[in-house]
C-alpha positions as CSV (number, residue, x, y, z in Angstrom):
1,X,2.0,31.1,34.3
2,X,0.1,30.2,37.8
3,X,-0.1,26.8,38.2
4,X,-3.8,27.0,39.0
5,X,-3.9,27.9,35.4
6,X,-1.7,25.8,33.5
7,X,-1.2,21.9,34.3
8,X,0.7,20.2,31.5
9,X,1.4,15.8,31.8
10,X,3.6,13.7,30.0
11,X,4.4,10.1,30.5
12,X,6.0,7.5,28.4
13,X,3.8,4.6,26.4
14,X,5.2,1.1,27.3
15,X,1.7,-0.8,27.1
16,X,-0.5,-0.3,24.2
17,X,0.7,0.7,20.8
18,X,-2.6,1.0,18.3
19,X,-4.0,4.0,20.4
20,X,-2.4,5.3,23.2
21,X,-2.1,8.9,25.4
22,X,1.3,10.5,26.2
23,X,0.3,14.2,27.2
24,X,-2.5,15.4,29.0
25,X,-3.0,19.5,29.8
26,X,-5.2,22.3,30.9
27,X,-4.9,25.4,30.5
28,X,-7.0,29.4,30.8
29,X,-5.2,31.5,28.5
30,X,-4.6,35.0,29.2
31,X,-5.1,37.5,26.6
32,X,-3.9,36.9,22.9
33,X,-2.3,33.7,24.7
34,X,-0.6,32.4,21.5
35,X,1.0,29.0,20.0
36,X,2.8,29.0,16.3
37,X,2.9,29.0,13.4
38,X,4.7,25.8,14.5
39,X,4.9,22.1,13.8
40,X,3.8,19.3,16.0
41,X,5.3,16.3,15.8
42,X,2.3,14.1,17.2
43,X,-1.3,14.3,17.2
44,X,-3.2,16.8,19.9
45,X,-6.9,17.7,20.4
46,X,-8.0,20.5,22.0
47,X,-11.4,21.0,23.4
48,X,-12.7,24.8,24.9
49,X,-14.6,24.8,27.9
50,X,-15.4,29.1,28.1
51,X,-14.3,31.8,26.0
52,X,-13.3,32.1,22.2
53,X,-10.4,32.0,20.5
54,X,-8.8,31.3,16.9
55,X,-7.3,28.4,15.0
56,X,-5.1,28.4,11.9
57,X,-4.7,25.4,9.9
58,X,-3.6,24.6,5.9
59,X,-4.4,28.5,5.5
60,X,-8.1,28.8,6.7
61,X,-9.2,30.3,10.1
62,X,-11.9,29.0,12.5
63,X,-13.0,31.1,15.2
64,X,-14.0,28.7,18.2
65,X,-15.5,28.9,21.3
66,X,-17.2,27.2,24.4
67,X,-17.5,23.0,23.6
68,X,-15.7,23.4,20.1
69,X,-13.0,21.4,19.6
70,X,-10.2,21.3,17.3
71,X,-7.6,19.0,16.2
72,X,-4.0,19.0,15.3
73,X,-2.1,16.6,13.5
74,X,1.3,16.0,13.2
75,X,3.8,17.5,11.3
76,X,1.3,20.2,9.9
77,X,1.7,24.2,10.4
78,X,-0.4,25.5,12.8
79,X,-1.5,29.0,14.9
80,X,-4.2,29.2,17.4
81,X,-4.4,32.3,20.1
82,X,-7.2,33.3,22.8
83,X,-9.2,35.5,22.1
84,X,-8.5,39.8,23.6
85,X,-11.3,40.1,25.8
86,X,-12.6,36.6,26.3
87,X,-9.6,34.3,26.3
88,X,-10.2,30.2,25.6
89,X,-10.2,27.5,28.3
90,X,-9.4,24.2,27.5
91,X,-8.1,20.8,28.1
92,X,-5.7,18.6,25.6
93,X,-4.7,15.2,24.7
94,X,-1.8,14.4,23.4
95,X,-2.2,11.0,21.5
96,X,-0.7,8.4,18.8
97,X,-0.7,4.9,17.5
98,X,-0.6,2.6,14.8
99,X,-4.6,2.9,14.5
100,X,-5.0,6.5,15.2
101,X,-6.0,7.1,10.9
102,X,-8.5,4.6,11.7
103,X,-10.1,5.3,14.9
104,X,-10.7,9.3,13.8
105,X,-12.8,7.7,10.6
106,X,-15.0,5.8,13.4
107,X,-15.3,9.1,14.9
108,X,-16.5,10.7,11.3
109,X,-13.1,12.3,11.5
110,X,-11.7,12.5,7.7
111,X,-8.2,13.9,6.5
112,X,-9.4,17.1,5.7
113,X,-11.5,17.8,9.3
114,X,-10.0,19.7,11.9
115,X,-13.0,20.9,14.4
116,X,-15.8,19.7,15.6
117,X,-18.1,20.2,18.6
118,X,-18.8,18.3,21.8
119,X,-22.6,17.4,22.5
120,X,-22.9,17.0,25.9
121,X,-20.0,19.4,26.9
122,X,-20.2,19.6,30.4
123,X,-20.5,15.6,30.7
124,X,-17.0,15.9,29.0
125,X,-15.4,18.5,31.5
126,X,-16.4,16.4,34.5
127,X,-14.2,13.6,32.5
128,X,-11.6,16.0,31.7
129,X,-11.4,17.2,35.5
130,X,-11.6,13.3,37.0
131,X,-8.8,12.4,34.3
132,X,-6.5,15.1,35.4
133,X,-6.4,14.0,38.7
134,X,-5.5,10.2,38.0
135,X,-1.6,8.9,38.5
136,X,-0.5,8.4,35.2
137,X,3.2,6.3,36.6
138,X,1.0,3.7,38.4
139,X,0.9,0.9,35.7
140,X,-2.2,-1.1,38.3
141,X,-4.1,1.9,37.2
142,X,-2.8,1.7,33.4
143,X,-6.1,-0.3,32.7
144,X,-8.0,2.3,34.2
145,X,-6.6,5.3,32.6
146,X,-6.8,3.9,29.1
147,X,-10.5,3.2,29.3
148,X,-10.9,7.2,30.7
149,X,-8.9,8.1,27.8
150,X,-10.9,6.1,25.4
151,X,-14.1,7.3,26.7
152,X,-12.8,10.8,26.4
153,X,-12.0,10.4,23.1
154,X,-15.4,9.2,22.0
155,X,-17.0,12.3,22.7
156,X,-14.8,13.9,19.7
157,X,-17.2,13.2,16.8
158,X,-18.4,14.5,13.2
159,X,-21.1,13.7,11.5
160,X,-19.6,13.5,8.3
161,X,-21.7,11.7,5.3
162,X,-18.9,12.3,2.9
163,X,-15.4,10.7,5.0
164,X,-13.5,8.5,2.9
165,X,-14.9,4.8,2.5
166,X,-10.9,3.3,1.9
167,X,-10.2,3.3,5.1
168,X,-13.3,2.1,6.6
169,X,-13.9,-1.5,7.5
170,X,-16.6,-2.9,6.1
171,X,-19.6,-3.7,8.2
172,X,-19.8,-7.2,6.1
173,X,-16.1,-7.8,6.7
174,X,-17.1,-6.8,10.4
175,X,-20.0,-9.7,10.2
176,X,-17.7,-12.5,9.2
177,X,-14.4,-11.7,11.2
178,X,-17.7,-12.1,14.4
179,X,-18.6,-15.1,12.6
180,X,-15.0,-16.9,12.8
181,X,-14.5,-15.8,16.4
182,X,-17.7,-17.2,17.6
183,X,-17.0,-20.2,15.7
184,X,-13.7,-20.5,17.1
185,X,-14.9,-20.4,20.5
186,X,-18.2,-22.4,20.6
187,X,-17.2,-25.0,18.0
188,X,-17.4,-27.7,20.2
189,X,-21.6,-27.1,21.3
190,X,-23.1,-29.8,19.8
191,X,-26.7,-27.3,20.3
192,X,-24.8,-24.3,18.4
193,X,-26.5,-23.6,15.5
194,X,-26.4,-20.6,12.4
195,X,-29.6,-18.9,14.0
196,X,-27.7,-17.8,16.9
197,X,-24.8,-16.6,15.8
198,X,-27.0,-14.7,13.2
199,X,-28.9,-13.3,15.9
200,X,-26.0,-12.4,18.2
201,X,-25.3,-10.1,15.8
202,X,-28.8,-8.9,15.3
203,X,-29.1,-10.3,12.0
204,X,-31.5,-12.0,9.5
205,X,-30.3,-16.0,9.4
206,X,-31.3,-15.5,5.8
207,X,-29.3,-12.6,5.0
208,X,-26.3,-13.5,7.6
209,X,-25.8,-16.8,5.2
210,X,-25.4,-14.3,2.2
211,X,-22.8,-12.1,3.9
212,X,-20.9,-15.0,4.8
213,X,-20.7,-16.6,1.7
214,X,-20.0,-13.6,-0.2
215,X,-17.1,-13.1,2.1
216,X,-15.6,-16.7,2.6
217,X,-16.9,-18.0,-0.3
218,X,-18.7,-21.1,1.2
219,X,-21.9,-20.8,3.6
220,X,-21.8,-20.5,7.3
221,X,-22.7,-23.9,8.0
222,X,-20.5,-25.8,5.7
223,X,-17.7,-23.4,7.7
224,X,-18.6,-24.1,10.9
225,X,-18.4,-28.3,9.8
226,X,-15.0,-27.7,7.7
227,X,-13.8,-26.3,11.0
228,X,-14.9,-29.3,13.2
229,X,-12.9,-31.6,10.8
230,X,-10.0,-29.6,10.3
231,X,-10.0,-29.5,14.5
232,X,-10.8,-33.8,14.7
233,X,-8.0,-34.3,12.1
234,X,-5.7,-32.5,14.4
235,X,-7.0,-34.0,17.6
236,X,-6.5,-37.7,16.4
237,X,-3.2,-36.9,15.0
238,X,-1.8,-35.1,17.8
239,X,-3.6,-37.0,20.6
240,X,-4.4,-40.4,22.0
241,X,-8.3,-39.4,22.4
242,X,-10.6,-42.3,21.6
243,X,-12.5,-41.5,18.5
244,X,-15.8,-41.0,20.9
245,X,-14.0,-38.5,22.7
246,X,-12.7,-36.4,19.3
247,X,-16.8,-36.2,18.5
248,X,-17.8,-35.3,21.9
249,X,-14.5,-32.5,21.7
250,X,-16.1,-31.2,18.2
251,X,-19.6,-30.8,18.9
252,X,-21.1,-34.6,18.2
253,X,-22.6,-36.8,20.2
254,X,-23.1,-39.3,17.8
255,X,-20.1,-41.5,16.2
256,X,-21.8,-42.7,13.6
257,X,-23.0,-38.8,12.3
258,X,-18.9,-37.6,13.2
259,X,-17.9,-40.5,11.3
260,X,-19.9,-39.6,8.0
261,X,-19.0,-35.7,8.4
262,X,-15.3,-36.5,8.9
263,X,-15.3,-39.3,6.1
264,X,-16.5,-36.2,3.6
265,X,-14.1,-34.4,4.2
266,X,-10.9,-36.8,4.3
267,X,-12.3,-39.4,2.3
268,X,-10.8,-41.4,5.2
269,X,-12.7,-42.8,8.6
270,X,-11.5,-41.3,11.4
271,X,-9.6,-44.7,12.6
272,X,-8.0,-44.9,9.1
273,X,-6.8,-41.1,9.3
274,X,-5.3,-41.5,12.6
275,X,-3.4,-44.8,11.3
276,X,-2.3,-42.9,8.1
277,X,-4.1,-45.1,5.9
């Protein structure tokens, strides 16, 4: 086929390994332009930019056209062909990962869809036109072309009430893995308090508290102080700090209110615990 009508990329993966591109393609078909019934090995999406055409999947038939989009996955039998008088147009990913299940069900993509259509389609051919021209075996632009391909990829939605929940992450699970990471990172503020990391997540204090306790099974705030301790237990054992300086490192100012904390939860003064006693 002319070139100006066919452009088909692949590249090898060596950076990213949850979601990732390997094949990029464009193509206008010419009449009753035809692929299967074959296998694919990998996971492909196709999305039409002009004229009609037909896709066979698990024995049922969709007739697509302009901004549809349809998706194949791997190792499934499949047969798609332009249409006779107005023959498809479209662009292709090629795509794979160890998250690729999950990412389609953030999408509203179950097992059991295969098409979809694109909102804002010609937003998505400009993307599709700028992505075709990028170098693809320039790793200082690997950065660069994984975000385009994200972004891309976002545009392939269904709103689907009825997708399967098993694979969905919970948005409570969601709240408390946040929770440990800003913990984690802002421990040591001696002016960090629940109210902010609630609202950082545009929560409720009120109703953050009950999410986090139901999922770690001890309130926010007595986590964020067992976490201070644990951290000051392992700062006097593995460093010579002064006792002043292990407060100061996990969010106190005061000695004598790090002292009582750390005392709850050793049963041990700080001095004692570094000694052994």
């Amino acid at each position: 086929m002319d070139e100006k009508h066919l452009k088909d990329l692949y590249f090898k993966e060596y950076y990213f390994s949850d979601f990732y591109f390997f094949n990029v393609g464009y193509e206008k078909c010419k009449s009753r332009h035809r692929f299967g019934p074959s296998l694919r090995d990998n996971y492909i999406v196709h999305f039409v930019i002009s004229g009609k055409g037909r896709y066979i999947v698990n024995d049922t038939t969709h007739r697509l056209g302009t901004g549809d989009f349809f998706l194949i996955r791997p190792n499934e039998l499949v047969d798609y062909e332009a249409d006779a008088d107005d023959p498809w147009e479209y662009y292709w990913i090629g795509f794979a990962g160890n998250k690729v299940k999950e990412i389609l069900h953030t999408n509203g993509i179950g097992a059991k869809d295969y098409i979809g259509q694109v909102d804002t389609k010609e937003e998505l051919q400009g993307k599709f036109a700028h992505f075709m021209q990028s170098d693809f075996f320039d790793d200082s632009k690997k950065l660069a072309n994984q975000a385009l391909f994200c972004d891309i990829f976002s545009f392939f939605k269904i709103h689907n009430e009825n997708i399967e929940t098993d694979i969905r992450i919970s948005r409570t699970k969601k709240y408390s893995e946040a929770f440990l990471l800003y913990v984690e990172n802002n421990y040591y503020r001696e002016d960090l308090t629940i109210e902010e990391i609630a609202k950082s997540m545009y929560l409720h204090p009120s109703y953050f508290s009950q999410v986090i306790k139901e999922e770690l099974g001890l309130t926010a705030l007595k986590y964020l102080n067992l976490y201070r301790m644990n951290k000051a237990g392992q700062l006097l054992k593995t460093t010579e700090l002064s006792v002043e300086e292990i407060a100061t490192a996990v969010g106190y100012q005061n000695r004598h209110s790090f002292s009582r904390a750390f005392k709850n939860r050793f049963h041990s003064s700080p001095t004692g615990y570094k000694a052994g006693k």
